[in-house]
C-alpha positions in Angstrom: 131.7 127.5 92.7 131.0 131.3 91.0 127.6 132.1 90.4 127.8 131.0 86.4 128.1 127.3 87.5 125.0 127.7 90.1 122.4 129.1 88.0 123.6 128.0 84.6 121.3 124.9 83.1 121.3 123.4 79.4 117.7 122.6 80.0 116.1 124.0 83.0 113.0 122.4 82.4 112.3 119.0 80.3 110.5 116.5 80.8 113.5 114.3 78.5 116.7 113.5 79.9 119.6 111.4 78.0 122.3 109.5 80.3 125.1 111.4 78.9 123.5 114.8 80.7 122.7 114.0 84.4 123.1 117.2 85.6 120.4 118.5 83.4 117.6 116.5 85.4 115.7 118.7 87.7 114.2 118.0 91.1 110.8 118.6 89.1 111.9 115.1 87.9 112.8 113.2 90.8 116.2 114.7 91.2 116.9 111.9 94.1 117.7 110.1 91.2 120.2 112.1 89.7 123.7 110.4 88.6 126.4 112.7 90.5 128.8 114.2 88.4 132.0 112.5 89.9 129.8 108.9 89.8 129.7 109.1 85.7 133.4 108.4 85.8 133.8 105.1 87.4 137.6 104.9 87.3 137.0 108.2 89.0 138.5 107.8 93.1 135.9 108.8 95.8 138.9 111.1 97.4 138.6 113.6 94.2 135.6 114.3 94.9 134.9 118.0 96.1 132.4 120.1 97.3 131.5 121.6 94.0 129.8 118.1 92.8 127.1 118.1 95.2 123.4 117.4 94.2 122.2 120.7 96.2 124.2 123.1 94.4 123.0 122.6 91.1 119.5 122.9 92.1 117.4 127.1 91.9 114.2 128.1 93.7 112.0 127.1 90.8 113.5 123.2 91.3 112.4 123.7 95.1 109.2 125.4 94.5 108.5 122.9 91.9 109.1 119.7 94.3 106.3 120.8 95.9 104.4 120.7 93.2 105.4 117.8 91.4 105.9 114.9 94.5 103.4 116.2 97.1 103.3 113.0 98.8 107.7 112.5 99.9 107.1 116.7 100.7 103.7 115.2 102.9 105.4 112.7 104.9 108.6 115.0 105.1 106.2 117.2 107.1 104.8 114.0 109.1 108.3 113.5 109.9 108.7 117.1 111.7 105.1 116.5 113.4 105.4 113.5 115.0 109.5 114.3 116.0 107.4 117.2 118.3 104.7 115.0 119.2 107.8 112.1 120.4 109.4 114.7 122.2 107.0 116.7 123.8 104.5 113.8 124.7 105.1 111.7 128.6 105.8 108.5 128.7 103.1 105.8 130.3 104.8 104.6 133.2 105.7 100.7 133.9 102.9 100.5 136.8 100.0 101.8 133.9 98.5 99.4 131.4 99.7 100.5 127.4 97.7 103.3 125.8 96.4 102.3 122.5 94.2 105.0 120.5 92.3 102.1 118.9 91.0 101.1 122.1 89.8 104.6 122.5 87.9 104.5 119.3 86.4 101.5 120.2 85.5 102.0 123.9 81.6 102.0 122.8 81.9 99.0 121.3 83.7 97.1 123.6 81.0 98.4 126.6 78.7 96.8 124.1 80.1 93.3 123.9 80.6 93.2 127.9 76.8 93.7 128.1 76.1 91.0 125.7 78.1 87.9 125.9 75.7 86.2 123.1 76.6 89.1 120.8 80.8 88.7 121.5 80.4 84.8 121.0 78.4 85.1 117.8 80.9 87.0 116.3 83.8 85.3 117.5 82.4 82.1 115.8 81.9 84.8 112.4 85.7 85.8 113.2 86.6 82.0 112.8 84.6 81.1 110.2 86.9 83.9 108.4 89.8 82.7 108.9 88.4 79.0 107.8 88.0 80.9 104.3 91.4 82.7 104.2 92.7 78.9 104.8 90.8 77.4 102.1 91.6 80.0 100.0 95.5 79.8 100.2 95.8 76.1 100.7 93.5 75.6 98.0 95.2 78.0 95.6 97.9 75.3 95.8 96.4 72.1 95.5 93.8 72.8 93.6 94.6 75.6 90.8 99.0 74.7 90.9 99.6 78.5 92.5 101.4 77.6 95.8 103.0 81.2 96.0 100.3 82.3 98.9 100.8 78.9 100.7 104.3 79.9 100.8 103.8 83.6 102.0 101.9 82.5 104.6 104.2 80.0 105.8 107.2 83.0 105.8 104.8 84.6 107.7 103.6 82.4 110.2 107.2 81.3 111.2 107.9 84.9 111.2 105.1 85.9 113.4 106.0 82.9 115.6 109.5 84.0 116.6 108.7 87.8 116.7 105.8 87.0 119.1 108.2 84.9 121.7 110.9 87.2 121.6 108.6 90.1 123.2 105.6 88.8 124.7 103.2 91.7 124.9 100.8 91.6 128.3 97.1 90.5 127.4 95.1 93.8 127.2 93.3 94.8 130.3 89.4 93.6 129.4 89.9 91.5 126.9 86.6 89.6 125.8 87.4 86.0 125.1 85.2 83.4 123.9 85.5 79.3 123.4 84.8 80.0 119.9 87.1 82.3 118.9 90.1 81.6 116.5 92.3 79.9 117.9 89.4 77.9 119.6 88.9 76.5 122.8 90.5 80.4 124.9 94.1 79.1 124.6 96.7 81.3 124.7 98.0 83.2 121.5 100.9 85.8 119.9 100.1 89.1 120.3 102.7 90.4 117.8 101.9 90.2 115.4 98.0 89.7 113.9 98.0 86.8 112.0 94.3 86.9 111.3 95.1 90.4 109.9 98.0 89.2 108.2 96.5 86.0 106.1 93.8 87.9 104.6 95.8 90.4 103.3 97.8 87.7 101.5 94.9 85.5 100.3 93.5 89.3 99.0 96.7 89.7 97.0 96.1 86.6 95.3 93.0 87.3 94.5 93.9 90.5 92.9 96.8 89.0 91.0 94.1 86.6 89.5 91.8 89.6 88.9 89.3 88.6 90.9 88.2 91.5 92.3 85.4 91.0 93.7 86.6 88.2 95.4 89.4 90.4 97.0 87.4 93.1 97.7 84.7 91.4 100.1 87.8 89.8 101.6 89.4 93.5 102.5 85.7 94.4 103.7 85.4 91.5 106.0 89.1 92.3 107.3 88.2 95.6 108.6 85.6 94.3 109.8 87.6 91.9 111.8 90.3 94.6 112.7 87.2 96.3 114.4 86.0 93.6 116.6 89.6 92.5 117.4 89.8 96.0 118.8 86.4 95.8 120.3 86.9 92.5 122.5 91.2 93.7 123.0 92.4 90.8 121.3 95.3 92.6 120.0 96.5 96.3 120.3 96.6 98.6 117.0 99.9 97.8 116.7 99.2 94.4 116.0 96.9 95.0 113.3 98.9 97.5 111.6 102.2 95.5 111.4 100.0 92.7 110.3 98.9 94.7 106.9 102.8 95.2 106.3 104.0 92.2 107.0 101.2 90.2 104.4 102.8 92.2 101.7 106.0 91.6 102.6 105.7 87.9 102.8 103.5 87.6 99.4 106.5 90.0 97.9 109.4 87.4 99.2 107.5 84.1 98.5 106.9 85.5 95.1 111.0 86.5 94.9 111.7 83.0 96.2 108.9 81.2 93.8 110.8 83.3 90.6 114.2 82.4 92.3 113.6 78.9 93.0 112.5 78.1 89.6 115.6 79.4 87.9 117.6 77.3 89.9 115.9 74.0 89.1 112.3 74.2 87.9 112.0 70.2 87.6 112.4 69.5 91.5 109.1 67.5 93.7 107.7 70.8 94.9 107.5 72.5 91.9 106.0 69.4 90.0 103.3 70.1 92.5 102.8 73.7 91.4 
């Protein structure tokens, strides 16, 4: 390609773009989404394609400068990336014979030497912990049978399931001083999934439906009194950070398939029993 075909651009940069000119979009405007020039062509076989029709060669220093400027948050996690690759490489390994480190264990250290020195304290809220996830219940279940919405109960099904398999297939060791109590969710000290948090992960989804009904404040207390939770769940070792954080993630994910599976499953027959019950 001669330098006239590099640097030469009907509209360097515009904010407008039509279809019939993908070449003219700039990385200024998200030029991941550009149509290559040998894709506009569908008839067009993949073997004529040549070097000349790749994305990078169409771009100039302003484009590059300018995809800092314009998407700082790809360029911030494209700079995570290289971090943590040195951080993966250069850091040791815990052997087999040492317990799992877990960072939020180290931010809660005080905390935890506080509930070891006050039993009363750890059981009190444990029973607060519980009564929690008696209100994320209510609240899902109830958004069914009571208001006709049963997209949560639904999520949290997916979820649970999910959580349920996950959790067997790699059975994580119970956390070296873990603070149980009798009234702790699931109650009565029986044994539970570490992998992944569903105390962590039904709030989130009962605070999505909440938001989607614009009750805000509603689904704000709820988020409060999950951090809160995610805290003491460090505190007493019930789960490791891991736990918590996949548990975020995976609420989202299960309120965004139930709702693809509520939408899909009332295209295909929106007259069956369960959705007379919705």
């Amino acid at each position: 390609m001669n330098g006239e075909n590099l640097h030469q651009r009907s509209v360097p940069q515009t904010t407008t773009t039509t279809l019939k000119s993908p070449t003219n979009i700039s990385i200024n405007n998200l030029n991941l989404n550009k149509t290559p020039s040998y894709a506009s062509n569908p008839t067009r076989k993949t073997e004529n394609w040549s070097f000349s029709d790749a994305s990078f060669l169409q771009w100039t220093l302003t484009d590059a400068f300018g995809l800092f400027k314009n998407h700082p948050v790809p360029c911030f996690f494209a700079v995570s990336l290289l971090f943590f690759m040195g951080v993966e490489y250069t850091l040791r390994m815990i052997p087999p014979s040492s317990p799992p480190f877990d960072i939020g264990f180290v931010a809660t250290d005080y905390l935890h030497r506080v509930l070891v020195d006050s039993p009363t304290l750890n059981t009190v809220l444990a029973g607060l912990n519980t009564v929690f996830v008696g209100m994320q219940t209510a609240y899902i279940i109830g958004a069914w049978v009571i208001e006709g919405r049963p997209r949560a109960t639904v999520a949290a099904l997916f979820m649970f399931t999910c959580r349920g398999i996950l959790g067997y297939s790699t059975q994580l060791p119970l956390p070296e001083g873990f603070l149980g109590s009798g009234v702790d969710f699931p109650v009565g000290n029986v044994s539970f999934f570490l992998f992944y948090s569903g105390h962590v992960a039904g709030s989130v989804i009962a605070s999505l439906d909440m938001r989607r009904m614009r009750r805000w404040e509603l689904a704000s207390l709820f988020d409060t009194l999950n951090l809160l939770q995610v805290v003491r769940l460090l505190s007493t070792r019930g789960h490791y950070t891991i736990d918590l954080a996949v548990g975020v993630g995976a609420g989202m994910l299960f309120d965004s398939l139930a709702g693809k599976y509520m939408k899909a499953a009332k295209a295909a027959d929106g007259d069956d029993a369960f959705h007379r019950l919705s």
